[in-house]
N, C-alpha and C positions, 0 to 999 in steps of 0.2 A: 462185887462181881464185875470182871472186864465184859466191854463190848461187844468183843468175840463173845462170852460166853453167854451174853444175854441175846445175841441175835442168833446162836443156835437153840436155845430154847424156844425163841419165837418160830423157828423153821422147823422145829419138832409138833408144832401146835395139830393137835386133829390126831397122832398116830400113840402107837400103845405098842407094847410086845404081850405077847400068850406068854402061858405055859412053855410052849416049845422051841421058843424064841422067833416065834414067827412075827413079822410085822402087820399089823390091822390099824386102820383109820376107822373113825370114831367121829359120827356127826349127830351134834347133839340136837335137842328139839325144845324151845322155849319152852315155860311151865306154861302156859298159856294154852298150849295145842297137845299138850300130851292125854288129854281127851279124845281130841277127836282123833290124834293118831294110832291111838290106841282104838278104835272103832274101825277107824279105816285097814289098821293090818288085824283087826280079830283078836284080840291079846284077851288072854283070861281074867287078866285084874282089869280089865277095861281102861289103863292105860299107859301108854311107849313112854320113853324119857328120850332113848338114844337107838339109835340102828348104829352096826358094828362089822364090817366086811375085811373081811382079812386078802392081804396085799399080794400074798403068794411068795413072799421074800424075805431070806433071812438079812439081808445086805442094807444097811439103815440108808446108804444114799439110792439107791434102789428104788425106794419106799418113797423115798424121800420125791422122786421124780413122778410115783404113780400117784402119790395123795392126791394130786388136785385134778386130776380125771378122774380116780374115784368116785370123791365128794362131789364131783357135779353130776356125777350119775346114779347117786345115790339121792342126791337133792331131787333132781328129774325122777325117779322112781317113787319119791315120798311124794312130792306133788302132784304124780300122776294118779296114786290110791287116795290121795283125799281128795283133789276132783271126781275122783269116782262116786267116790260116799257123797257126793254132795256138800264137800265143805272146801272154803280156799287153800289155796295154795299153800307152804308154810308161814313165806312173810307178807300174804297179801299179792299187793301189789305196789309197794313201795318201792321206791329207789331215792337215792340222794339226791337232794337239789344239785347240787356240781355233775350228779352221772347224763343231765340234761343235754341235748344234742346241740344247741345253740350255746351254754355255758362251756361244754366239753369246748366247742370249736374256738369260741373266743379266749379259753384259759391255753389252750394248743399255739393257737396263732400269735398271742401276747410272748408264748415261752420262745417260741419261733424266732421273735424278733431280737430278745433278749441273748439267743443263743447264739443269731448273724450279730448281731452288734457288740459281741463279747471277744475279747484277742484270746486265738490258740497260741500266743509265744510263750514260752514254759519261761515262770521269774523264780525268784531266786528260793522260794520254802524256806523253809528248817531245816537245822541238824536232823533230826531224825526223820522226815517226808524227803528231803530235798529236793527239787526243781519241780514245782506244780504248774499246771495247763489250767490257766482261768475258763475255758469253754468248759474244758471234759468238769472241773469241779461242779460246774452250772447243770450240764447234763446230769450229772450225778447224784445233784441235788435234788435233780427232777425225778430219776429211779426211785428213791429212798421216799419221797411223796407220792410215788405211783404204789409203791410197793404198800406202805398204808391205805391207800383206798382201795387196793384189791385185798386186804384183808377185812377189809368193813364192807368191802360187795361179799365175800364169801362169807362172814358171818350171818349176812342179809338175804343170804339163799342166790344171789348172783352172781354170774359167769363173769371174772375178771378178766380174764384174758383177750374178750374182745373190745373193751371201754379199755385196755392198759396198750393195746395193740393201735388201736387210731389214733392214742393221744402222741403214742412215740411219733408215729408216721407223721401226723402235720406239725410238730414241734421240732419234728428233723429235717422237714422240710422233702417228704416223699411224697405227700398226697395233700391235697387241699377238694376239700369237695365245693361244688358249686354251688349248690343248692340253697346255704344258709346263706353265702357272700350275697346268692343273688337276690335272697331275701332282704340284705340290708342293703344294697343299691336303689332296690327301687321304692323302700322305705325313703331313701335319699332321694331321688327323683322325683316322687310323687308328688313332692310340693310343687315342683316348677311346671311341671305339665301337667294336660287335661287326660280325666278320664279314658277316652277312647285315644289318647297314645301310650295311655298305661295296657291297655288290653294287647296295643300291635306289640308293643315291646315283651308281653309274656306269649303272644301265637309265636312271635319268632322263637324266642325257645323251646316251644313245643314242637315247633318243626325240627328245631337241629335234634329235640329227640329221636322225633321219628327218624329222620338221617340217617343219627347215628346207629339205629334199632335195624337199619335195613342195612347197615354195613358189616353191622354182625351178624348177621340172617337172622336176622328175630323179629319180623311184623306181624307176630300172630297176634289177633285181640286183645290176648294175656298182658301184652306188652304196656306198658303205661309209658308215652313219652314224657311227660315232664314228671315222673317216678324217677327213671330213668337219668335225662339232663341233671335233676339235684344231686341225683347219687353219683356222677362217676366224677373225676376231680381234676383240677384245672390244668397241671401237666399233664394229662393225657390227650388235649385237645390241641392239636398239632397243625399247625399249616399241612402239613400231606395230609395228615386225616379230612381235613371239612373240604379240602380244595377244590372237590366235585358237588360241594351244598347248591352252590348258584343253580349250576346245571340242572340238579336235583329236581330243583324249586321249579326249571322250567321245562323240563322234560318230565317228571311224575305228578305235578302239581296246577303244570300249567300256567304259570303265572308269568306275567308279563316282565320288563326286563325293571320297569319304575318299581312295579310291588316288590322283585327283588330284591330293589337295591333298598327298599324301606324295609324288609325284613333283615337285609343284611347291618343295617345300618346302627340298631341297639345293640345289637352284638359285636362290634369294634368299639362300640363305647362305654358298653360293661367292659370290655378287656383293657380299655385305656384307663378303665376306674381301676381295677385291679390291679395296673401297673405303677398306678397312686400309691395305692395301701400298700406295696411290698409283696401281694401274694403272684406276682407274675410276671416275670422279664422278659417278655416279649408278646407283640401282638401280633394273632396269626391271620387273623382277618386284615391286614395288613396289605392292599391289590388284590381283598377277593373280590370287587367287585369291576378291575381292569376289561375296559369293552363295553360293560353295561350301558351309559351312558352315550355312547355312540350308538348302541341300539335302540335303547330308549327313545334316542331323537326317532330312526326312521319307522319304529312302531308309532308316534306320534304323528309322522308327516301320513302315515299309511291313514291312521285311524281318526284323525283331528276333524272335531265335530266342528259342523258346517254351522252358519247364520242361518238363522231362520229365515225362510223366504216371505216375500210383502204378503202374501196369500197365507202364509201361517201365522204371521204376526195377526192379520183383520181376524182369522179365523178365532184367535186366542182371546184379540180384546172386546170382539163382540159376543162372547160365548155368554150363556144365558145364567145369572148365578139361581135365580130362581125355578128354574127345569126341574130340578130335582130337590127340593128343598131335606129331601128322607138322609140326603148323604152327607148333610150337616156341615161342609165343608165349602158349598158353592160359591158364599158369598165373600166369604174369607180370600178367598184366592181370586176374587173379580177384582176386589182390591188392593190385593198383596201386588197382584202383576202391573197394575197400575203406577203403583208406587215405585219396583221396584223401575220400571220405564224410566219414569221421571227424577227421581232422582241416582240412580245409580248404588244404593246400599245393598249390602248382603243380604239374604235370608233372614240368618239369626238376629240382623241387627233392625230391622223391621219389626220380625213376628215378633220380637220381646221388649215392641216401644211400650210407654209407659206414660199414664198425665204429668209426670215432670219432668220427663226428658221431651216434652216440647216446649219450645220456647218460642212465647210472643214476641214481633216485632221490638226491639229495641230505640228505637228511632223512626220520625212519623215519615213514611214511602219504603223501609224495609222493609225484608221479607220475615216472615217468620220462619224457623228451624227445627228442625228435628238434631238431638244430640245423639250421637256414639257414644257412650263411655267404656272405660277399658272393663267393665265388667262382661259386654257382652261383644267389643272386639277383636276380631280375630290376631291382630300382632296389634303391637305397641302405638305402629303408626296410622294406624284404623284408626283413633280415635282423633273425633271431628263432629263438624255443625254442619251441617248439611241442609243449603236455603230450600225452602217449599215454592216450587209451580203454583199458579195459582187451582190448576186442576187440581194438586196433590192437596192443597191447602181444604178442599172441598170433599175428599175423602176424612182427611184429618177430623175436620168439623163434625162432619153425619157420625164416627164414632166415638168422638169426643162427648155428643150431646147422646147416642145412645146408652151410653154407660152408665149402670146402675152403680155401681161402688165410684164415689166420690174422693179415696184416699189416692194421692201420689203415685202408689206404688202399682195401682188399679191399670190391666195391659188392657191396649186398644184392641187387642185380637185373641181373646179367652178362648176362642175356638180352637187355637195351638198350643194345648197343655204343654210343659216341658215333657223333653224325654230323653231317651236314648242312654248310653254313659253318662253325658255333660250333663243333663240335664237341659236339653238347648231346647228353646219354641220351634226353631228350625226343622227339629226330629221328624216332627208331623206333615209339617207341609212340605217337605221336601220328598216324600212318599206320597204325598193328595194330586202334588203336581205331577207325579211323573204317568199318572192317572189319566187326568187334566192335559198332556201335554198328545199322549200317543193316541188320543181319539182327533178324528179326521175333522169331525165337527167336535167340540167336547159339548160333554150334559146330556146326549143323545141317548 
């Protein structure tokens, strides 16, 4: 049998003729459920094999075009009476590992790449083809394996048309959705940054959802913005389109011109990631944040927090840590602010000392130290040894000698569990103090 003739038998699959030479599609029912379908439509032998609906046409190409609307609403209608009865579906709820929305994407975008890096110049064929086009054979190739897996969706009770319809689209290079990409970017980022800049870099795209959700008039509840941002696809995202996002941000949101330009700022660098991988030739974020930066300054010089005055300094280092012993925090921070005085270290890099990041004296009239290490921080060049006052050295001591856990790793100030994202000691006392700082007297 020729090719031809064995791929119109396959294009005949599912239809039949009557008596009258009418054409009827034919969708059969695994031996497995012809129980229950036989329950579900009432049958007198108690069970279906096949449901049988005729096409309305004598005209075989005809038929040929209604088969597969038919059968899916026939599938839809057999599904429907056995969820009725109380039983599944016909296949369940299976689908092929490849019908997967991250497999689909990445076998699309791989054919993608294959299909731009493949030459449309037509060489030389054969006698009988002559002059073939290396892309279109590539495309071609990809029909002929599309057209296989939408017949093993439609023997599995699945709608091909929609799993055959996005695989052309991103392999043709018409749509790319965001959503999965933006999933493996920050799969990739996540190792280099902290927690809580993985959370800022997913608010910012919740916001371009919203954005985008109020530029199509749709901010009703219903609306889900990052539903939304994953689903629609990275040519549609256009410098005209977001060019009023900034504005957005500070005219509906309120937000100041620095948090803009931090919400803007993940978002030019996902696009510059995507201009990496090939899914995007240009970045449209590209001067959206032109002016910010000038503003920025004078919302700074407007709002730039003042020095503490000599009157709030006494007031802070003579506050009382034992007033209120109930709030479990007083003494921690009698100390923390002492320290922080004296030698100049961050928050996090304090509340998460440790018995072996102090170091004694090395030589007899040095000071002793407290260590930085890059575990807690904050850039590269944070890490340092930082000499003890003798006041601070006297703080050091009282919780050194109070501490019951004798191991290395045992923190001089257990009273600041980790928290937050990071997991920082800083989480707590950076909320205890702000307590601690806006009372006139504090402990009162």
């Amino acid at each position: 049998m020729t090719k031809k003739a064995l791929r119109d038998d396959d294009n005949m699959h599912g239809l039949r003729r009557t008596g009258g030479l009418t054409w009827s599609v034919r969708l059969s029912i695994p031996r497995d459920r012809w129980a229950d379908a036989g329950k579900a439509f009432g049958t007198k032998t108690g069970i279906k094999q096949e449901v049988i609906r005729s096409l309305g046409t004598r005209d075989k190409h005809e038929a040929l075009r209604r088969r597969d609307k038919a059968l899916a609403a026939m599938r839809e209608d057999l599904d429907a009476k056995l969820v009725a009865a109380g039983f599944l579906p016909i296949h369940g709820h299976w689908q092929p590992d490849w019908m997967n929305e991250d497999r689909l994407l990445t076998e699309a975008l791989e054919a993608r790449r294959e299909i731009t890096a493949t030459s449309d110049r037509t060489d030389g064929g054969d006698d009988q083809m002559g002059g073939t086009d290396p892309k279109r054979r590539l495309i071609e190739g990809m029909d002929y394996m599309l057209e296989d897996r939408a017949e093993q969706l439609e023997k599995a009770g699945k709608n091909p048309s929609a799993y055959v319809g996005r695989y052309r689209e991103i392999a043709l290079g018409k749509s790319t959705p965001i959503g999965p990409l933006f999933d493996r970017w920050m799969r990739d980022v996540e190792t280099t940054i902290r927690q809580q800049t993985a959370r800022g870099h997913r608010l910012a795209f919740r916001l371009l959802g919203e954005f985008l959700a109020s530029q199509d008039g749709d901010e009703g509840p219903s609306q889900n913005p990052e539903t939304l941002i994953a689903s629609i696809s990275v040519e549609s995202v256009t410098k005209r389109r977001i060019g009023e996002f900034p504005e957005w941000l500070a005219q509906r949101k309120g937000l100041s011109a620095k948090t803009i330009q931090s919400r803007v700022s993940p978002l030019k660098t996902f696009w510059d990631w995507l201009e990496r991988k090939g899914y995007s030739e240009a970045n449209p974020w590209l001067g959206a944040t032109k002016g910010l930066k000038r503003r920025a300054e004078k919302e700074e010089k407007r709002d730039r927090e003042r020095e503490y005055t000599e009157a709030e300094l006494i007031a802070l280092l003579q506050a009382n840590p034992d007033a209120h012993r109930r709030w479990g925090y007083g003494a921690v921070l009698f100390d923390l602010v002492r320290l922080g005085l004296l030698t100049g270290a961050r928050q996090n890099e304090l509340a998460s000392l440790t018995r072996e990041r102090i170091q004694p004296p090395e030589t007899e009239g040095a000071l002793p130290m407290i260590v930085v290490t890059s575990e807690v921080a904050k850039t590269r060049n944070s890490r340092r040894r930082i000499p003890l006052h003798p006041l601070a050295q006297k703080i050091i001591k009282e919780r050194l000698e109070a501490l019951e856990d004798r191991s290395d790793d045992a923190p001089l100030f257990p009273e600041c569990p980790p928290g937050g994202p990071d997991g920082k000691r800083s989480w707590t006392l950076s909320k205890r103090f702000t307590l601690y700082r806006v009372r006139k007297t504090p402990w009162l």
